[in-house]
Residue, then its C-alpha position, 0 to 999 in steps of 0.5 A: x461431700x466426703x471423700x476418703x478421711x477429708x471433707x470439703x467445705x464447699x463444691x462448685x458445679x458449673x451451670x452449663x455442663x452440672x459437673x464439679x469444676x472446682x472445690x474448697x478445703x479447709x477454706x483455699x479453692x483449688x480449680x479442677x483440671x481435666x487430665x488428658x492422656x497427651x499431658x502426661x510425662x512420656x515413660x522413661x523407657x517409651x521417650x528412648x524408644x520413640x527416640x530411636x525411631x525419630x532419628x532412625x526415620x530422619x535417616x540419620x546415619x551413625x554407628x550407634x544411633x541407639x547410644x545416640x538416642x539414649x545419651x539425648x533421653x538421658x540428658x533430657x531425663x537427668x539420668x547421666x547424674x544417676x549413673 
């Protein structure tokens, strides 16, 4: 099979669904992994947003609840060492 420049040596298909469950290239197997949508990284700026709305419904009172969220987005982001 060709795909762009490479060429794999050997394609499994599995026997009960026929799709290609995994392949081989220049003599390593590598397994294929369906990607769900709910596996990806959150964006950077959606994580602050759903950050705000999270401790806005927990009904958390403070003066800067979106510093608040933000600097917790950051951290989780590793974004404090960028600034």
């Amino acid at each position: 099979m060709k795909t762009g420049d490479d060429t794999f040596d050997d394609i499994y298909v599995s026997k009960e669904t026929g799709k290609v469950v995994g392949v081989m290239l220049d003599g390593r197997d590598y397994k294929l992994i369906p990607f769900n949508e709910h596996d990806s990284p959150m964006a950077y700026k959606m994580a602050k947003k759903k950050t705000r709305e999270i401790l806005s419904s927990a009904f958390i009172e403070a003066p800067n609840m979106n510093e608040l969220a933000d600097r917790i987005v950051d951290c989780l982001y590793r974004k404090e060492d960028e600034k």
